[in-house]
N, C-alpha and C positions, 0 to 999 in steps of 0.2 A: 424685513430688514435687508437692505444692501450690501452686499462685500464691503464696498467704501466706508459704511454705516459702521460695519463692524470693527475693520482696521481703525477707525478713530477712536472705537470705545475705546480700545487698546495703546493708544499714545497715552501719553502722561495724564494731559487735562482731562480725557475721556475716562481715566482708571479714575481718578479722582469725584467725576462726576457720578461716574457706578458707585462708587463709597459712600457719597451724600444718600444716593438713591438708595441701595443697599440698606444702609443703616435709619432713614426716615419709612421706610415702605412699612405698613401695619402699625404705625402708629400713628401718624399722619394722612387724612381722607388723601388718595390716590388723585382726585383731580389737585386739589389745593397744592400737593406736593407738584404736579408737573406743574401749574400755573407757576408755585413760587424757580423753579428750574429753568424755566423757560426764558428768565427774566435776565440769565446769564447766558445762556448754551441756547444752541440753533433745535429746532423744533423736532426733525428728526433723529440728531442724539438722544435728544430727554428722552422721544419715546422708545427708542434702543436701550438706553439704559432701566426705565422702567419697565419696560418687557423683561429684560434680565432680573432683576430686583425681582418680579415677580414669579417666573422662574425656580430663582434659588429659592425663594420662599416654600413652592411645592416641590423643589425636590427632595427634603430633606425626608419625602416618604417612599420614595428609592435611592438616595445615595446614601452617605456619610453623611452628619451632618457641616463638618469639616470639609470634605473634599465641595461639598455642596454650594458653601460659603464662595467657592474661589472658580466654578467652574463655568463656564457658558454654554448656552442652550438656544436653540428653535425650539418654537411650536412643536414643528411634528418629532425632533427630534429627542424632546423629551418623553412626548406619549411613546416612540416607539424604542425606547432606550430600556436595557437590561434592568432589572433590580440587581443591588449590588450582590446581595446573598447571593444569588442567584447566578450572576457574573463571576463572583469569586469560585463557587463549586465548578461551574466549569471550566475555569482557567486551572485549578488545582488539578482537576480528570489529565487536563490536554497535558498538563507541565509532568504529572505522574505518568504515561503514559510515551509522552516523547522523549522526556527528559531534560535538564539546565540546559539555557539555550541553545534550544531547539527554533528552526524559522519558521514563522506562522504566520500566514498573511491571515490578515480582518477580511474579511471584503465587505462590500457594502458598510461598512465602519460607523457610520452614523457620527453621531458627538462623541465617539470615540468611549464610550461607559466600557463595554467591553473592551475594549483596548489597553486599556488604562489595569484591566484587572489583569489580564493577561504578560501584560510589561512586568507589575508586580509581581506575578509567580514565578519569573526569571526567562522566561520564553523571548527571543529574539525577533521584536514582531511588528510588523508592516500591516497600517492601515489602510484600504483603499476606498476611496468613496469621490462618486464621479460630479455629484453636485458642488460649484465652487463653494458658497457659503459654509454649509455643512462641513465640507474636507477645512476650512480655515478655522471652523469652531472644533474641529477634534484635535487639529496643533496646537491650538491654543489651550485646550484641556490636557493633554500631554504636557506641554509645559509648565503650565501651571500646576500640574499638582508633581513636577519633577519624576514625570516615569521616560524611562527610557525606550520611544517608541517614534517611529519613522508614521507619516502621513502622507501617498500619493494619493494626487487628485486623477482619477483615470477610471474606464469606464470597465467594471468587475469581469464581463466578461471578454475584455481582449486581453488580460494581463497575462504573462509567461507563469503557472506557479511550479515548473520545475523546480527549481532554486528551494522551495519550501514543504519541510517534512510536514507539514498538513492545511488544509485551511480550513479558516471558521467564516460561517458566511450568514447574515441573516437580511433576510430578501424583505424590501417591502412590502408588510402587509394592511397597509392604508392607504385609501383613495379620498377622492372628494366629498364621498359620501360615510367615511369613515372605514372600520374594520373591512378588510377582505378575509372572507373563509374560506374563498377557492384558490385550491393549490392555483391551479390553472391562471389566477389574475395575478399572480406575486410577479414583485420586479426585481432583481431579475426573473424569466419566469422558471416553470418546472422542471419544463426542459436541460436548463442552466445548472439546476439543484440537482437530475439528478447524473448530468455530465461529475460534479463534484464528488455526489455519493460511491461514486464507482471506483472513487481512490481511496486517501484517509482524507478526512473530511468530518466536520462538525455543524450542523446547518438548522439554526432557528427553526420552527414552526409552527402555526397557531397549534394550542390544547386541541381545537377539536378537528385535525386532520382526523379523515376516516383511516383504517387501521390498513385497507386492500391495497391505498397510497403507498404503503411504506416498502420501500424494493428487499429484496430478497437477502440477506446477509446484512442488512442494517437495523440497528438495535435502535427502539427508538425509545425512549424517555422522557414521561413527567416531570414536572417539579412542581410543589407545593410548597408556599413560605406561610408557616404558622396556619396552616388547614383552608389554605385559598389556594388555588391553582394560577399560576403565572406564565407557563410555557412547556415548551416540548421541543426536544432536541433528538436532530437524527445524526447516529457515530455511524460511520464507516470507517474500513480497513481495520488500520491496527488501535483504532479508537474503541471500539466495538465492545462490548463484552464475551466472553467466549461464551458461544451457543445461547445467549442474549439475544431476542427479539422484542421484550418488550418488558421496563424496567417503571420504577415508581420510585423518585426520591424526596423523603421531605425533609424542610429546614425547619429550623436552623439545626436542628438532631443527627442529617446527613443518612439517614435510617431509611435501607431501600429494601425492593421486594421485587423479584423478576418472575418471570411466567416460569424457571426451570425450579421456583419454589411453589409450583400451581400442582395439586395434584389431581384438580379439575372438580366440575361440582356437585355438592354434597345438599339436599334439599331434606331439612328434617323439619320436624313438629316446631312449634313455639317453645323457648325456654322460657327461664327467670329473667334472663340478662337478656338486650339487645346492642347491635351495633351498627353504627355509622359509618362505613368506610369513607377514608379523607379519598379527595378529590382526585388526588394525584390514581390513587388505585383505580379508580374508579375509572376515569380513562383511559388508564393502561389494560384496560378487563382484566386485574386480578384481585378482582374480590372473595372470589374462593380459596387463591392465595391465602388474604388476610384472613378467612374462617379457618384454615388450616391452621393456622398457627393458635389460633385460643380455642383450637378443637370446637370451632362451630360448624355452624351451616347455613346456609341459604333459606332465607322464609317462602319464598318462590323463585324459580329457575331466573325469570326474567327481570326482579326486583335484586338492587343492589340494596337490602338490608341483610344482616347476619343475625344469627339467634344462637346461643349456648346456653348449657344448665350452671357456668358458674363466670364470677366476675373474673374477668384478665386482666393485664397491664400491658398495652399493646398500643407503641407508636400510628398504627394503619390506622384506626377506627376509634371514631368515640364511644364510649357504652355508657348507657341506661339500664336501671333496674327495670322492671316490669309491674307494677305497680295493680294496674287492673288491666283487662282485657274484656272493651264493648264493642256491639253490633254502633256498626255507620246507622245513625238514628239521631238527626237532628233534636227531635224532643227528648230522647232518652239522654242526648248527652246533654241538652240543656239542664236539666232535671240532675243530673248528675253535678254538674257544674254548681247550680242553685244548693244540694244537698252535703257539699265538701268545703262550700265557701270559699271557689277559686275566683279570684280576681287578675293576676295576671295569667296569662294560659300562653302559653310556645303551641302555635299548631305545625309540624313537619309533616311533609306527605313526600311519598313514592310512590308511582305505579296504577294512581285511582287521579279521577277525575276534580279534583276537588281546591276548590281554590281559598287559602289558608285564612286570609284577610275574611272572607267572609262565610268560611265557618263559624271565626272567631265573632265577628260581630251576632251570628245569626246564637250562638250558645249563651249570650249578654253573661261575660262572667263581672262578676263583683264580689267581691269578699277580700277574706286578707291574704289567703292562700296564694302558693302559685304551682302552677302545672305544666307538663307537657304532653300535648297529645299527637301521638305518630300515624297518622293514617295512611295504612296501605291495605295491600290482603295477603290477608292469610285462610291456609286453605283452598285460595279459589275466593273468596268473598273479604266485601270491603269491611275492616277492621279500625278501629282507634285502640292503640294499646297508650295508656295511661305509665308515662316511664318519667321515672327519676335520675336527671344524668349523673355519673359517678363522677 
């Protein structure tokens, strides 16, 4: 879509035309609807407008579904745009921490998702985003959902940010060929990120930066929405947590866990109970964290499951009962499977070679029952423990 493309969505006839599209889109076949649009409107608004219609359709599984209805989007700028949860935790950090407006520039702004959360928590805040289109759909998001937020078109790395007690910045990390996992290919690059980190500063980055990446006095942080992993953020200066290096927060609970709760790791026998540390821990390596806290331990040094002798109630990890404990033995657990009348079966694995999909086929379960079976090692040797989740 073209700038031009998009300032018309945005005149009268153009808002009007988003409404028909908007409200016929999923329930009317998608060609049928542009043919019957086309019949009135010039060929590349329809498809501007049903690119939007479609769109807001998927955003409703990162925004509001309200702010969702009213907002505009790119392509890429929705794949690379905040989940709200997620948007809002961090603008509540930045707002507690600087305090009612406080000046914050966006940079790299995108469609303005964070922007829009950040206006809301009372922060006085300046979007920057160097692509025309993009910088015209994040005013247009600003206004439209009535936040109070400024939008320069300007290229992130020559901007003055003296003027502003901190910035939030989240660098490109998509190319042609889709995700970038090297710090090193982000746009702006690393170099840019960690010019920023060396002040106060808040700066996007994919889940799985390696941990030697993260500079020296910056705390950097998971987040989890409902036991999936979605991002990682690095605080600098007065962002930071004190004596924070490496933090795990999940939503929507806001329930965190830092390496200064780590008292490092604890490798004991098999219990009754098992646990699944969520994602977020697990990147952040503090899963010895989360066994300290339900008084467990580590089933092996290099596997991220935990093991205790009694059940807990613990945000960090999922737990399973223990149920039985088999030798990795294709026929013995098919036989097993045939003998309990398991029909549905969960296969999980850590740490062993084994591919879930066809274990599962290779144990042919049928019956009425259902199971789950955790293969890792224990001891040193490969293990299925037979676990019922709490």
């Amino acid at each position: 879509m073209q700038t031009a493309t998009f300032d018309a969505l945005r005149t009268p006839a153009g808002a009007a035309l988003l409404a028909q599209a908007s409200a016929a889109y999923g329930r009317e076949d998608e060609f049928a609807l542009g043919t019957r649009l086309r019949r009135e409107h010039q060929p590349d608004l329809v498809a501007a407008a049903l690119t939007q219609a479609r769109l807001r359709a998927r955003a409703v599984d990162k925004f509001a579904p309200a702010d969702a209805a009213r907002m505009f989007f790119t392509v890429d700028g929705y794949e690379q745009a905040t989940r709200v949860a997620v948007a809002r935790h961090r603008a509540a950090r930045l707002a507690g921490a600087l305090g009612p407006g406080a000046a914050v520039a966006d940079l790299c702004c995108g469609i303005g998702g964070d922007l829009v959360e950040l206006g809301r928590a009372g922060l006085t805040v300046t979007g920057i985003e160097a692509d025309e289109l993009t910088a015209a759909v994040a005013a247009a998001n600003v206004a439209a959902l009535g936040v109070a937020a400024q939008v320069v078109r300007a290229d992130a790395t020559t901007v003055d940010r003296a003027a502003y007690a901190a910035v939030v910045c989240d660098p490109a990390r998509r190319g042609g060929r889709g995700r970038v996992f090297d710090p090193d290919a982000y746009r702006p690059p690393w170099s840019f990120v960690l010019e920023l980190l060396a002040r106060t500063a808040c700066v996007k980055v994919a889940p799985g930066l390696p941990h030697e990446r993260i500079p020296g006095g910056v705390e950097a942080e998971w987040v989890s929405e409902r036991g999936e992993v979605k991002e990682a953020a690095l605080w600098s200066g007065g962002l930071a947590g004190d004596g924070v290096e490496r933090r795990a927060t999940l939503l929507p609970s806001g329930a965190t866990l830092t390496d200064r709760d780590d008292p490092g790791p604890v490798v004991r026998p098999l219990g009754g109970y098992l646990y699944e540390p969520d994602g977020a821990v697990i990147r952040a390596g503090l899963v010895t964290a989360a066994a300290a806290r339900i008084g467990g331990g580590l089933l092996d040094p290099s596997i991220a499951y935990v093991t205790a002798d009694a059940a807990a109630d613990t945000p960090f990890a999922r737990g399973y009962r223990v149920l039985d404990t088999l030798p990795y033995d294709v026929k013995a657990l098919r036989r097993y499977v045939r003998e309990q009348g398991i029909g549905v079966l969960t296969v999980k694995k850590r740490g062993v070679g084994v591919e879930p999909e066809k274990l599962r086929a290779a144990v042919r379960p049928r019956g009425e029952r259902s199971a789950t079976f955790v293969v890792t090692r224990v001891a040193g040797a490969a293990t299925v423990l037979v676990a019922d989740p709490l």
